[in-house]
C-alpha positions, 0 to 999 in steps of 0.5 A: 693497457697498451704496454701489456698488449704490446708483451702479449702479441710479443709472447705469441710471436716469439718463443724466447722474447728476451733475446730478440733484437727490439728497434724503437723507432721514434722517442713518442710518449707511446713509445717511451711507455712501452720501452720502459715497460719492456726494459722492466721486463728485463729485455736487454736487446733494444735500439732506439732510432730517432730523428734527433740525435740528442734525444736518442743518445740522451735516452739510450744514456738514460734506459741503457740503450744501443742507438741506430742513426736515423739515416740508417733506419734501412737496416731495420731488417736486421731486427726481430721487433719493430715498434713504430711510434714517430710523427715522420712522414718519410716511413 
């Protein structure tokens, strides 16, 4: 599934996974899926960046997340892994 393909191109990018810095752009179905996949996978590390403020602090309450404000999404560079999964059309 996609989860587990998401992990395994993971693994073969990184040598130590779970101290990489993971950015979630985007609250989908999909995304949610693989955040949740990842965080019982015991990765710490992940912020979630999402054009409601509201569904992000509610998630990031929920998986136990940092958030990103949506007009800072600039600073994606400062991540190791970004996984996209938003309907916006400005990125």
């Amino acid at each position: 599934n996609l989860e587990h393909a998401i992990l395994t191109t993971g693994r073969s990018l990184f040598h130590q996974m779970k101290d990489k810095k993971i950015l979630f752009v985007g609250a989908s179905a999909i995304n949610l899926k693989i955040l949740h996949f990842l965080k019982s996978k015991d990765f710490q590390q992940i912020t979630l960046c999402n054009r409601t403020t509201k569904t992000a602090d509610e998630l990031a309450t929920k998986y136990q997340l940092s958030t990103l404000p949506w007009k800072d999404l600039d600073q994606w560079h400062d991540f190791d892994w970004v996984i996209f999964g938003t309907k916006s059309s400005e990125y």
